[in-house]
Structures are given as structure tokens and as C-alpha cells.
C-alpha positions in Angstrom: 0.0 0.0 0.0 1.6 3.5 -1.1 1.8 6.0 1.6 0.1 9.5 -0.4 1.5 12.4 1.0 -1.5 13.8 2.3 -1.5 10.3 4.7 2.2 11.0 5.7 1.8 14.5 6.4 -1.0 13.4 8.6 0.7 10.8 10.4 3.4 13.2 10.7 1.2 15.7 12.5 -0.9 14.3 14.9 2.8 12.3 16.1 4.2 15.8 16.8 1.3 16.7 18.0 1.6 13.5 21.0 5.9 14.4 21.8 4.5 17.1 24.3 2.1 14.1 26.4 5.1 11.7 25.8 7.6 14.4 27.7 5.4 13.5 30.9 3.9 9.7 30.7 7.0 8.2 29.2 9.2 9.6 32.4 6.3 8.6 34.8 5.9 5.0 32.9 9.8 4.4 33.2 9.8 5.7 36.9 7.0 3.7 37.7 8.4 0.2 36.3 11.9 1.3 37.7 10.6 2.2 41.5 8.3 -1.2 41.5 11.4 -3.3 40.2 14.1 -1.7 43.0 11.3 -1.2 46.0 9.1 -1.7 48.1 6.7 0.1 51.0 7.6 -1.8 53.8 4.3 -2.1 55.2 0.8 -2.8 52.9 -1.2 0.7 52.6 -4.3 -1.7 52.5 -3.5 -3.2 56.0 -3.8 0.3 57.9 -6.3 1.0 59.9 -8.6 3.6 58.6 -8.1 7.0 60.6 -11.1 9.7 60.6 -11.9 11.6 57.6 -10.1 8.9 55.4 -12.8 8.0 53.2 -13.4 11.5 52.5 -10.1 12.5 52.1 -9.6 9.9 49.1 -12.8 11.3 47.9 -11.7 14.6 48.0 -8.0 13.7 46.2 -9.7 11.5 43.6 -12.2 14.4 42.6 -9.2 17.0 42.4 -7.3 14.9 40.3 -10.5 14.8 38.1 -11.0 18.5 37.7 -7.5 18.9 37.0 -7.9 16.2 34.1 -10.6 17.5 33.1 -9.4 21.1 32.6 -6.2 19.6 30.7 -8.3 17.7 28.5 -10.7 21.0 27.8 -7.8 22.6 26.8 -6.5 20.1 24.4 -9.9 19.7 22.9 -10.0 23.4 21.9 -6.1 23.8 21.0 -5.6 20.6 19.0 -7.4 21.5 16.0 -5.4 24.5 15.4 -2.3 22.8 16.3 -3.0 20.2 14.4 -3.9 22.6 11.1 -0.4 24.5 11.7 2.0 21.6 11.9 0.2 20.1 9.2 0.9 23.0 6.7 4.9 23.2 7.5 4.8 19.5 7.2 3.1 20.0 3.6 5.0 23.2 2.9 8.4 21.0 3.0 9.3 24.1 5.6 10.8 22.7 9.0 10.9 26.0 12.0 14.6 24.6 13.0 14.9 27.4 15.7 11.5 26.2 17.0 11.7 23.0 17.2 14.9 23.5 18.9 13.7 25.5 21.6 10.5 23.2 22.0 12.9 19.9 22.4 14.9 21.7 24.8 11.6 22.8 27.0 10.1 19.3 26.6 13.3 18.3 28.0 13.0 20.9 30.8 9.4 19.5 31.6 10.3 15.5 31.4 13.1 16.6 34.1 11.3 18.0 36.3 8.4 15.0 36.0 11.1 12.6 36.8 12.0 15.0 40.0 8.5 15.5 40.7 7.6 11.6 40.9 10.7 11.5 42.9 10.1 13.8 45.5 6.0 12.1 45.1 7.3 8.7 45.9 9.5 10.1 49.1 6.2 11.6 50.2 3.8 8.8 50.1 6.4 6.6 51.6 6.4 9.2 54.7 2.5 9.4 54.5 2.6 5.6 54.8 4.1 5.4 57.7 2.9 8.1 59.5 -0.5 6.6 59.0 0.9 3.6 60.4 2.3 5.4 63.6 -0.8 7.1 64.2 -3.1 4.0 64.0 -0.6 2.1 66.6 -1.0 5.7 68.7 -4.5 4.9 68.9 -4.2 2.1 71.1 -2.2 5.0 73.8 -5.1 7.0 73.5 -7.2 4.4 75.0 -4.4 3.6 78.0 -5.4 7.5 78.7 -3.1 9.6 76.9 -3.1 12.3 74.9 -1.7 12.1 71.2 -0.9 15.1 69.0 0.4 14.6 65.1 2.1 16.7 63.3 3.4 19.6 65.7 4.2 22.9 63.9 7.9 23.3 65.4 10.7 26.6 64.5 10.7 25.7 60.8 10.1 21.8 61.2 7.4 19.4 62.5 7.2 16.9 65.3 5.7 13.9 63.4 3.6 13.2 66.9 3.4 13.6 70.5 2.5 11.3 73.1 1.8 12.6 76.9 0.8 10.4 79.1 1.5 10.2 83.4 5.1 8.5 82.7 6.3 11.7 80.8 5.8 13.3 76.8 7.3 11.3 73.8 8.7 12.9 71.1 7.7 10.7 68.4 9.9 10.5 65.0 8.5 8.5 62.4 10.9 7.5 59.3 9.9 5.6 56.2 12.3 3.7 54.7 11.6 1.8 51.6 12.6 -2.2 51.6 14.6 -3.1 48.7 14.3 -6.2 46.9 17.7 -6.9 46.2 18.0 -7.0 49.9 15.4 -9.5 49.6 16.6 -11.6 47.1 18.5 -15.0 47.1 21.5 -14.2 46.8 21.7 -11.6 49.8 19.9 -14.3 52.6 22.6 -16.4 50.8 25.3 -13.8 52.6 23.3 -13.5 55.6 20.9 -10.3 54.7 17.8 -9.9 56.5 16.2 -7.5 54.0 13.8 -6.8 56.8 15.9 -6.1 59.4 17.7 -2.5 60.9 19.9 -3.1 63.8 21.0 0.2 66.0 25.0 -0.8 66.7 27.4 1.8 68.6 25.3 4.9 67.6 24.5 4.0 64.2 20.7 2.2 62.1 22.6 -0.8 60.1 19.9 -1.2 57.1 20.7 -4.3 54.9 22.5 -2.2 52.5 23.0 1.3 54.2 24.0 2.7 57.1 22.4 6.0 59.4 23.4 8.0 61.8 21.0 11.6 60.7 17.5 10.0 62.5 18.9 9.6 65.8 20.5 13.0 65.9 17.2 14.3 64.5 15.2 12.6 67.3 17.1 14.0 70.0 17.3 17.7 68.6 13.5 17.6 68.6 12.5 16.1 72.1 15.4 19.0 72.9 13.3 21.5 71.4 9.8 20.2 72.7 11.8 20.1 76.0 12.7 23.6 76.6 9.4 24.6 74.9 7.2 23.0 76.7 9.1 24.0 79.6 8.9 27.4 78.9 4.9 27.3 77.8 3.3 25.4 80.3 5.5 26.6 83.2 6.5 22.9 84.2 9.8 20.9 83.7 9.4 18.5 81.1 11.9 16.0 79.5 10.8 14.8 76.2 12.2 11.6 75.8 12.5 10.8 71.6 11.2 8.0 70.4 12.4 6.6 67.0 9.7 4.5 64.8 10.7 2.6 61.4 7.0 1.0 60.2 7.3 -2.3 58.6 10.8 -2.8 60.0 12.2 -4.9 62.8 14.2 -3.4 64.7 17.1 -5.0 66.4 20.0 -4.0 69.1 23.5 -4.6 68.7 24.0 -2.3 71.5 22.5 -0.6 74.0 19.7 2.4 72.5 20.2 5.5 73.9 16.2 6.1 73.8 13.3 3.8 72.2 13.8 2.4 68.3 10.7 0.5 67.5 9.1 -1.1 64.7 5.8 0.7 65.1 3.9 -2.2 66.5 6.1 -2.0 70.0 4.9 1.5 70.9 1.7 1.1 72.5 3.5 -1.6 74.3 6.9 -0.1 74.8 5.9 3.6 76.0 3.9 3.5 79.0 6.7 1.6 80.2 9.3 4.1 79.5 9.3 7.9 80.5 11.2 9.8 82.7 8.7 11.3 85.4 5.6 11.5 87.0 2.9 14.1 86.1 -0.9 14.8 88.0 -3.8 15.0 85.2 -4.1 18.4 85.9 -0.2 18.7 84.7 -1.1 16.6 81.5 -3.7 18.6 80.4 -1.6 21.7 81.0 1.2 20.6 78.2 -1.7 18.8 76.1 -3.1 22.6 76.4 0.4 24.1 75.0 0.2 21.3 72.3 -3.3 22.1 70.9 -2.2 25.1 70.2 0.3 24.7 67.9 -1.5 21.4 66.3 -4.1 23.5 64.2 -4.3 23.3 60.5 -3.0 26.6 60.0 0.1 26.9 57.5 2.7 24.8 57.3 6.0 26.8 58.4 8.6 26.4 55.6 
């Protein structure tokens, strides 16, 4: 079958008129096959316990998502034809725009970029929204032993992921999310001895199957610091924060002796009200938990 002209120049067109959609979903489809191949959440999203609003707020994300498509796809509807008629009159006219087409691969290189960094920096997120979730569904159970739980703590520029304040003291609560790799996983590392499960805290440092940190802990304490002397200061009673370390999905192990709590998230509704540093009166807990409200609104995030 002969190709006319008129067909090629056809073709030609609509396949320009696709590169700008490939610049985003080819990035995304290679990220996507890349991130499900290398890791894993460590815990399963469906097996968390469903925290109020959640329903809604999936709702509410799914419906965004649709207005936003919807817009982009209004505005494609009413561009493409004219697109379409212009590219298809260089292509027929034998005239290429050089310069343009220059400058257009070098912006659709710009935008697949900054997809790739965006699905990044996406991924990073809902790994950290993971396993906050799953902290804050374990906190319940503290709630019911009588204390009071905070979550997300506007700080001086950061955030206390929660706070726990119960009579044995006020936990500075830390939550990291740490993906589970398969190649820790796989054959040949349980063949060398690997749990790719596992984190062990050794002489001051979190031994993951393939990396080492030392950042979380030093984290951890700066923050119970900082809710320390604040609290201090606020509710006009000494308090210690003790920091409290949680890795969801991740068992946690001890080569040496932790200088404060390093739990899977599991072990905390066990582990806390066993811990602490002090003794406080109801009327002293509901003085910080007071302090705490305070700063636990939904106003804006401090950058």
C-alpha cells in the first residue's frame, strides 16, 4: 500500500502533536516500572487502619485529580485542532521552523526533568504518609491507655511527626519511612546472611541491609530537645521529652544498647507507658496537652 503524502503528512502531524504528552507519561511509565522493580513500601497501605476523615479524604483527592484532568483535557480539545492545522501546513509546505523545534525539544526536556523529579520527590512523600499513617493508627491504642496524642506539631521551621503525653512523661515521636529493597530481599543476599527486613542500631548507628544511618537519631534527640525547653517554657512545668524513634514495617534489632526507644511501630503502644522519665498529675497533663493544641491546628505549614 503507497503512503500518499497527504497520509504521511498526517501521520506526521498528529505524532508531533503527541511528543508534548510523551515528555510526561514516558518519564512517569519508566519511573514507575523502575521504582516497583528496585522497591518496596515496607508495610501494605491496605492493611492500615482507617483514621477519621479517610474516606473523604480519598474522595476529595480522587475528585481533584479529576478537575484537574478535566481542565487539561478541555484545553486540548480546543487547541488541538489549530495545532494540528499549523504543523500540518509546515509538514506539507516542505518548511521545518529549525529554531522552534529546537527550543521546543529543549523545553520538553526541561518538563520530562522536572516530572522525573516530581515523581521523585511524590514517591518520598507517600512513603512518609505511609508510615505516619501507620504510627498514628498504633497511637490509637495509647489514647485508649489515657493519653493524649498530638500529630504533626508545627515546630521553629520543622514538624514533630507526633506527641504522646501520658502520666510517665511526653514522647517525642519520630517517624521515618524507609523503603525495603528487593535486592536486599533476594536470594542471593539471605545467601550472605541479609535480612532485608531487618535495621539493627550498633554503637550509635541504624545498620539497614545495604546502608548505614546515623541523621535519625541526631534528628530525634534535637527535637524532644526543642519540645523540652518549649514546653518548659509554655506550660511553666519541667518536662523532659524523651524521643522516640519508629521505622514502620521494619524490625528493629539491638547490637548495642539504645540510647532512647527504636521501634518497629507495633512495639509502641506496648513499649511507651513503660518508659518515661517522670511523673505528672492529670491536671499537669492537660496543662502541656493545652500548650500542644495550640500549635496542632491546620494553619500553615511553616517552611
Amino acid at each position: 500500500m503507497e503512503i500518499t503524502p497527504e497520509v504521511w503528512s498526517t501521520v506526521t502531524s498528529i505524532a508531533i502533536l503527541c511528543v508534548g504528552m510523551s515528555a510526561v507519561i514516558l518519564p512517569l511509565f519508566v519511573m514507575l516500572k523502575r521504582r516497583d522493580k528496585l522497591v518496596k513500601l515496607p508495610i501494605d497501605r491496605k492493611q492500615l487502619l482507617r483514621l477519621p476523615g479517610y474516606g473523604l479524604q480519598e474522595e476529595i483527592s480522587d475528585k481533584q485529580f479529576d478537575l484537574v484532568g478535566h481542565m487539561l483535557m478541555g484545553i486540548f480539545l480546543v487547541i488541538s485542532p489549530f495545532a494540528y492545522f499549523t504543523i500540518n501546513a509546515f509538514v506539507s509546505s516542505g518548511y521545518f521552523p529549525y529554531t522552534h523545534s529546537f527550543l521546543i525539544a529543549v523545553a520538553l526536556a526541561i518538563v520530562a526533568w522536572r516530572t522525573i523529579k516530581t515523581f521523585n520527590h511524590l514517591t518520598k512523600l507517600r512513603l512518609g504518609h505511609t508510615a505516619e499513617l501507620a504510627t498514628a493508627g498504633e497511637l490509637l491504642q495509647l489514647q485508649a491507655k489515657g493519653y493524649q496524642v498530638f500529630h504533626d506539631i508545627q515546630a521553629d521551621k520543622f514538624n514533630i511527626d507526633h506527641l504522646a503525653i501520658g502520666p510517665n512523661g511526653v514522647f517525642a515521636i519520630e517517624t521515618k519511612g524507609r523503603h525495603k529493597r528487593h535486592a536486599d530481599a533476594s536470594a542471593n543476599a539471605k545467601a550472605k546472611g541479609v535480612k532485608g527486613h531487618e535495621v539493627v542500631y550498633k554503637s550509635g548507628k541504624l545498620e539497614f541491609p545495604s546502608w548505614v544511618e546515623v541523621e535519625p537519631i541526631e534528628q530525634a534527640k534535637r527535637q524532644a530537645k526543642w519540645v523540652s525547653q518549649w514546653l518548659s517554657t509554655a506550660a511553666g512545668i519541667e518536662v523532659k521529652a524523651v524521643p522516640v524513634l519508629v521505622f514502620p514495617g521494619w524490625y528493629v534489632s539491638r547490637g548495642s544498647r539504645v540510647p532512647f526507644p527504636i521501634l518497629n511501630h507495633k512495639q509502641l503502644a506496648i513499649t511507651l507507658p513503660k518508659s518515661g522519665n517522670t511523673s505528672y498529675s492529670q491536671e499537669q497533663i492537660n496543662a502541656i496537652a493545652y500548650q500542644v493544641a495550640q500549635r496542632a491546628v491546620q494553619g500553615e505549614r511553616d517552611k
